[in-house]
C-alpha positions as CSV (number, residue, x, y, z in Angstrom):
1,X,0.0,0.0,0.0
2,X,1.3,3.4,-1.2
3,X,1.2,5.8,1.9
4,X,1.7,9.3,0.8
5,X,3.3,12.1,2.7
6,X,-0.1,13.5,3.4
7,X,-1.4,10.7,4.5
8,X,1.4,9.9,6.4
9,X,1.1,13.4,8.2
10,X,-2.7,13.0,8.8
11,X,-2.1,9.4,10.5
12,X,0.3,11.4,12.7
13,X,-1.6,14.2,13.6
14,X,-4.0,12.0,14.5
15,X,-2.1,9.4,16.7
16,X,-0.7,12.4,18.3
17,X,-4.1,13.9,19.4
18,X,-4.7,11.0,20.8
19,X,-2.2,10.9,23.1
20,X,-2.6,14.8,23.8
21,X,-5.9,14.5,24.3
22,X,-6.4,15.3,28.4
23,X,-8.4,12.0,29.8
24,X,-10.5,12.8,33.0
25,X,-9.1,11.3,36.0
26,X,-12.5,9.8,37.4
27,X,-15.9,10.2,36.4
28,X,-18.5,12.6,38.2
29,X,-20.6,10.5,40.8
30,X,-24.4,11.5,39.0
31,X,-26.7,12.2,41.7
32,X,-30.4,13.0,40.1
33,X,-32.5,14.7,42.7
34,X,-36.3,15.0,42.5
35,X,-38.5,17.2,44.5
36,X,-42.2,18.7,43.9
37,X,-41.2,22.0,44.7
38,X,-40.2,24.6,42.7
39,X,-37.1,25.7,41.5
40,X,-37.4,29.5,43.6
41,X,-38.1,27.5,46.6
42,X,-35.5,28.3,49.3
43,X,-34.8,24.6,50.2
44,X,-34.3,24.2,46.4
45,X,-31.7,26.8,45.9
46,X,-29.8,25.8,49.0
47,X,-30.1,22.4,47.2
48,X,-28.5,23.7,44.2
49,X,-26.2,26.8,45.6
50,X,-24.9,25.1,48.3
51,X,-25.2,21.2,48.7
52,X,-24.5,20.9,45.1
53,X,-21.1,23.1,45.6
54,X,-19.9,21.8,49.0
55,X,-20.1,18.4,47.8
56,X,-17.1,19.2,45.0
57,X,-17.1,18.2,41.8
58,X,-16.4,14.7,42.0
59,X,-20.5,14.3,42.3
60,X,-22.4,16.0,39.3
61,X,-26.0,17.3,40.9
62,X,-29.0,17.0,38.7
63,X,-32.0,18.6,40.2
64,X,-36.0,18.1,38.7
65,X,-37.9,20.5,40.5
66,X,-41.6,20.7,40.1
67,X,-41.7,16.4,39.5
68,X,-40.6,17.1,35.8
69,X,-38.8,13.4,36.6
70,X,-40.8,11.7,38.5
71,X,-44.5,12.4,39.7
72,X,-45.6,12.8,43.3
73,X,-45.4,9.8,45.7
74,X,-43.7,7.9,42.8
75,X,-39.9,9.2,43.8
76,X,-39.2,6.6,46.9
77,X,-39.6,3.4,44.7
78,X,-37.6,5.3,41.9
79,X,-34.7,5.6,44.4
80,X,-35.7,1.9,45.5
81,X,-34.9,0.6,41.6
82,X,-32.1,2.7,40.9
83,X,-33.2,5.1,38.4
84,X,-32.7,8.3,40.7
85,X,-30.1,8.5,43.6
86,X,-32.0,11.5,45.5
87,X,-35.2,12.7,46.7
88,X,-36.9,15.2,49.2
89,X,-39.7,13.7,50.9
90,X,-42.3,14.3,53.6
91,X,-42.4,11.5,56.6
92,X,-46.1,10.7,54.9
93,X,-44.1,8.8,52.1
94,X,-41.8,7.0,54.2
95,X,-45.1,6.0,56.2
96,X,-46.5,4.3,53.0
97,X,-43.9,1.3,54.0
98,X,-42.5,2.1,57.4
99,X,-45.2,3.3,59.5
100,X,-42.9,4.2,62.5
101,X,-42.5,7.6,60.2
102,X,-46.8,8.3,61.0
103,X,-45.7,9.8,64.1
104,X,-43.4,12.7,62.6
105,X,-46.8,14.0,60.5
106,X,-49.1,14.1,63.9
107,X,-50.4,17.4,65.2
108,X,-47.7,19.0,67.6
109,X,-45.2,16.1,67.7
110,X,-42.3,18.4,66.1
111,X,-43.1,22.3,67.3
112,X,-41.0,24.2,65.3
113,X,-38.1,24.5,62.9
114,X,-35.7,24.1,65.9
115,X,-37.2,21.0,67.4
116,X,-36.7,19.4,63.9
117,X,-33.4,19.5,64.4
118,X,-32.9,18.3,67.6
119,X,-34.8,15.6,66.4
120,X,-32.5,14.6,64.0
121,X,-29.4,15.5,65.6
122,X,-30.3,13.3,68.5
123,X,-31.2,9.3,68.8
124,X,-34.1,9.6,67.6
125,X,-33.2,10.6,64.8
126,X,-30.6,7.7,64.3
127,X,-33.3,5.5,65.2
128,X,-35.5,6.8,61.8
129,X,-32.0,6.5,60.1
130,X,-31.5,3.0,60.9
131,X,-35.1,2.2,59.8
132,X,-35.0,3.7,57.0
133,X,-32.1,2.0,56.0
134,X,-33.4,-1.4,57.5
135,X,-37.1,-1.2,55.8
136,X,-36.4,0.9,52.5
137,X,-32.6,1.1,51.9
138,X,-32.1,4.9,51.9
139,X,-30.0,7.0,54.1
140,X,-31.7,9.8,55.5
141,X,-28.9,13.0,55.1
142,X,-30.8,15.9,56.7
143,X,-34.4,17.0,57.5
144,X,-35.6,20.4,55.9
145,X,-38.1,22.7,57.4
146,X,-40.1,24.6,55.1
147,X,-43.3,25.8,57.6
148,X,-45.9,26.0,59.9
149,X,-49.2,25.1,59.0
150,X,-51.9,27.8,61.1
151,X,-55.6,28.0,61.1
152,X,-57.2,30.9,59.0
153,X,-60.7,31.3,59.4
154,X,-63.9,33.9,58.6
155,X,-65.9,35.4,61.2
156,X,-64.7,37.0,64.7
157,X,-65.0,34.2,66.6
158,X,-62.1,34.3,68.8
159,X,-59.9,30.8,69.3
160,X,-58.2,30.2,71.7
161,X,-58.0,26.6,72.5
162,X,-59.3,23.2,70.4
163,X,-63.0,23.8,72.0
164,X,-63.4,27.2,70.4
165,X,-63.0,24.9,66.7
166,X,-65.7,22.9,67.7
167,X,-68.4,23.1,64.1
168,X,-66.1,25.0,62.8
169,X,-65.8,23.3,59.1
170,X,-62.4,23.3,58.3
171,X,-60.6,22.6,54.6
172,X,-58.1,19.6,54.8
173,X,-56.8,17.6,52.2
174,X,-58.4,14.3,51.6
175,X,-57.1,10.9,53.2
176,X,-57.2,9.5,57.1
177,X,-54.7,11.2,58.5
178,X,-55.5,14.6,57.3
179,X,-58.8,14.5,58.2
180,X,-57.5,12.9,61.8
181,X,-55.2,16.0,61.9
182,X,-58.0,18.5,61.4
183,X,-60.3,16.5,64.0
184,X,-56.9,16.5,66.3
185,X,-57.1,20.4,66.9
186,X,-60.9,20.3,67.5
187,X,-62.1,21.3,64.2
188,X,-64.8,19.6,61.5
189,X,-62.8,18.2,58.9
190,X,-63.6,18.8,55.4
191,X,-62.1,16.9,52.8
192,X,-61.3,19.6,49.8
193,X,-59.1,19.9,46.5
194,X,-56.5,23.0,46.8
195,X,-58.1,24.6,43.8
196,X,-61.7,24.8,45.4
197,X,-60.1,26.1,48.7
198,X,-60.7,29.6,47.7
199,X,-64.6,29.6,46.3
200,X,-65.8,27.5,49.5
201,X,-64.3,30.1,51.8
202,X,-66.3,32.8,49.6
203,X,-68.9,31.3,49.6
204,X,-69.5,29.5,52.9
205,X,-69.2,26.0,52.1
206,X,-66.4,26.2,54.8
207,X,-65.4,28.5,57.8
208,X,-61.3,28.1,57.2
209,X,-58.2,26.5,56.1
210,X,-55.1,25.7,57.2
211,X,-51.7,26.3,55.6
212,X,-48.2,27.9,56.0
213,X,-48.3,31.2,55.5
214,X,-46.3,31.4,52.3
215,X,-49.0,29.3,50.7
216,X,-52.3,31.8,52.5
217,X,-50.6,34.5,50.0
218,X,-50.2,32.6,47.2
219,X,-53.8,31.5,47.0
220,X,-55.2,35.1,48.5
221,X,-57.1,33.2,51.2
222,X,-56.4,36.4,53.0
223,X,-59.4,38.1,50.4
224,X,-61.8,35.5,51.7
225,X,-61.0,35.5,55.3
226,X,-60.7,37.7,58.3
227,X,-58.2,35.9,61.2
228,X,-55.6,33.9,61.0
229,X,-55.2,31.6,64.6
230,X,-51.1,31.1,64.8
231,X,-52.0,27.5,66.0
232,X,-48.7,25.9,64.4
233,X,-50.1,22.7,64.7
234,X,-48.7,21.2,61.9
235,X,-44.6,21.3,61.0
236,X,-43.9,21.0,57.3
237,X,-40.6,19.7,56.7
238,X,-39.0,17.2,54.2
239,X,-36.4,14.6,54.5
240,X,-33.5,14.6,52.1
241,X,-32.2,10.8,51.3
242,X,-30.0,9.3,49.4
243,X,-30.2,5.4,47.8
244,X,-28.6,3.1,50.4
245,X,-26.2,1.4,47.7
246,X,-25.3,4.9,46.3
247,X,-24.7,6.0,50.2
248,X,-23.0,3.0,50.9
249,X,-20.0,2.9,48.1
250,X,-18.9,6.2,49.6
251,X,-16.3,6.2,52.4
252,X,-17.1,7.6,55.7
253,X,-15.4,10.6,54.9
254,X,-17.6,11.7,51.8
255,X,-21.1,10.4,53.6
256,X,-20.1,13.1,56.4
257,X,-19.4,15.4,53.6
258,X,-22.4,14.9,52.3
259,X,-24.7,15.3,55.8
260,X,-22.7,18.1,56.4
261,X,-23.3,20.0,53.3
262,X,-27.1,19.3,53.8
263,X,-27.5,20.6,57.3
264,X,-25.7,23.3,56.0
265,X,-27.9,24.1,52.7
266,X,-30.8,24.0,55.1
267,X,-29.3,25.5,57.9
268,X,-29.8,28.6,55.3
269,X,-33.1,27.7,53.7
270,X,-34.4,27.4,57.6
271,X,-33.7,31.3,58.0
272,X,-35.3,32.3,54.6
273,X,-38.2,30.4,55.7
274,X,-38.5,31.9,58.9
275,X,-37.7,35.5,58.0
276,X,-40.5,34.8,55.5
277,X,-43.1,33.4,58.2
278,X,-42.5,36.8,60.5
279,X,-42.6,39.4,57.9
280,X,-46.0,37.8,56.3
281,X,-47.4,38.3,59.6
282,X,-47.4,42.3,59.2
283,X,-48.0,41.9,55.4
284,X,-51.5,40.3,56.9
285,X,-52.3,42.7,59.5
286,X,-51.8,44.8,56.6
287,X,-54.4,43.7,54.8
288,X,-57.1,44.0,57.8
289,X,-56.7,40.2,59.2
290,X,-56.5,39.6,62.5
291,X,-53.2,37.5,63.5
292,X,-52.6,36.0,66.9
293,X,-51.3,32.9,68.7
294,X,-53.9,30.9,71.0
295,X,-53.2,28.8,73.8
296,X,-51.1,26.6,72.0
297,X,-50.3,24.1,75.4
298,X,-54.0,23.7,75.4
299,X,-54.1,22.7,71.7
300,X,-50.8,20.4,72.2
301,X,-52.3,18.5,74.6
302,X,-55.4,17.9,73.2
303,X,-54.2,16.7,69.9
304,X,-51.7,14.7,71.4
305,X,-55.0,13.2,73.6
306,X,-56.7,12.3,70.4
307,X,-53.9,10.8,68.4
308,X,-53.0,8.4,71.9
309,X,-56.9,7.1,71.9
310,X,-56.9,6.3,68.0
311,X,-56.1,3.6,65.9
312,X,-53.5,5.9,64.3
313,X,-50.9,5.9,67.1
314,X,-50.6,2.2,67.0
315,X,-47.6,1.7,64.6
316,X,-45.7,4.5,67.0
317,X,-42.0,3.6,68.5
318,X,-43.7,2.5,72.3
319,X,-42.0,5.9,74.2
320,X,-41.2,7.3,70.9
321,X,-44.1,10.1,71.8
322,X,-42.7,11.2,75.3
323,X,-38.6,11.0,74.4
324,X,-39.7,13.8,71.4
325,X,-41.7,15.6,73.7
326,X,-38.7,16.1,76.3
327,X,-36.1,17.5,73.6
């Protein structure tokens, strides 16, 4: 075969790229992370802005906000099989197959964003760890709070403790253990879509709803009613996990990394949720509502009453309710 000078000199050039050609010393750990929130959502740009960046670039971070992945309630079995490595998730999905988790959803078991944490940062919390990793192979990295739920109501009936709810017919979303949580703080449960929220409180087919605040201005519940009862009944929070065989291959210096650069991310995302929660309380006075906290011991231990005498309490942790209460 006849090689010509050119051809010669293209073989080279090429050979020689070749070997020039920089080859990336590993490849990028791909963590896909899906979450129904969206992207603006301060736990999701602490997600991206710092988890994503304290973890280095040995992991690349693919976030699917607003379940553009995966739809709701359909993410834990899609970490299960392998096809995503992350998710954020309320403890009514890790209920559906470890019931132990009911108990972190009831009224007044976790008060506030700083009980969450101790929650987690404590035993306990390595006790929902280690059954989460027993029962549905995921490692739990970090919880992330993301609001209060309150009471926002028409009329001028004052409330002051669960009695003062009593008729009062109160918008929760379907299923047991929302209604149970509405019926927990004294209060006739309504079972209501989101979207028709707005025209039953117009219209009287209900007295009130309860949300984070966040969400009351959103929807403009505050056109429709006239009080909002700072009840904090209701902690919403997520739990960020991980796949346990994805966890696992890691050493024990990159899983701390990666726990630490959670609790950091929502260390952050806590305070923007908070500052948010105090100054929409003057944006609602604002508006003409009345804002104000009842007795919320009274409320506490009634709820806590009702969940004890119910069927719903049985899959507890036996003392799990008292060692949560004495953080």
């Amino acid at each position: 075969m006849l090689i010509t000078t050119r051809n010669f000199l293209a073989r080279s050039a090429a050979a020689f790229s070749l070997v020039a050609m920089p080859v990336p010393a590993f490849a990028a750990t791909r963590l896909r992370f899906a979450d129904v929130t969206t992207a603006d959502a301060p736990r999701s740009v602490a997600l991206v802005e710092i988890f994503a960046k304290e973890i280095g670039a040995n992991y690349e971070f693919q976030p699917y906000f607003n379940s553009t992945l995966f739809k709701q309630g359909t993410e834990l079995v899609a970490v299960q099989r392998g096809n995503l490595e992350m998710a954020m998730l309320p403890p009514s999905d890790f209920a559906k197959q470890a019931p132990e988790f009911d108990i972190l959803g009831a009224a007044y078991v976790v008060r506030d964003a700083a009980h969450l944490n101790a929650i987690f940062g404590s035993d306990i919390g390595e006790e929902f760890r280690q059954i989460a990793g027993e029962k549905l192979r995921v490692e739990i990295l970090a919880p992330a709070y993301y609001g209060a739920r309150h009471v926002n109501l028409k009329g001028d009936r004052k409330i002051m403790k669960p009695e003062d709810l009593a008729g009062v017919k109160l918008r929760m979303p379907g299923g047991e253990s929302w209604q149970f949580l509405g019926k927990s703080i004294g209060a006739n449960p309504i079972a209501m879509d989101y979207a028709e929220t707005y025209t039953s409180l117009q219209t009287g087919a209900i007295d009130a709803q309860d949300n984070p605040l966040p969400n009351n201005k959103l929807m403009k519940f505050h056109e429709v009613t006239n009080q909002i009862v700072l009840t904090g009944h209701n902690i919403g929070f997520g739990l960020l996990l991980m796949g346990s065989k994805v966890f696992d291959a890691l050493s024990p210096e990159a899983q701390q990394s990666m726990r630490d650069a959670a609790k950091k991310g929502f260390a952050w995302s806590t305070s923007e949720y908070l500052k948010q929660e105090a100054e929409l309380v003057g944006f609602f006075q604002e508006q003409g509502l009345v804002v104000y906290e009842p007795d919320v011991a009274s409320f506490r231990a009634y709820a806590q009453a009702q969940y004890l005498q119910s069927p719903l309490s049985a899959s507890w942790p036996r003392g799990m309710l008292e060692r949560i209460n004495a953080l």
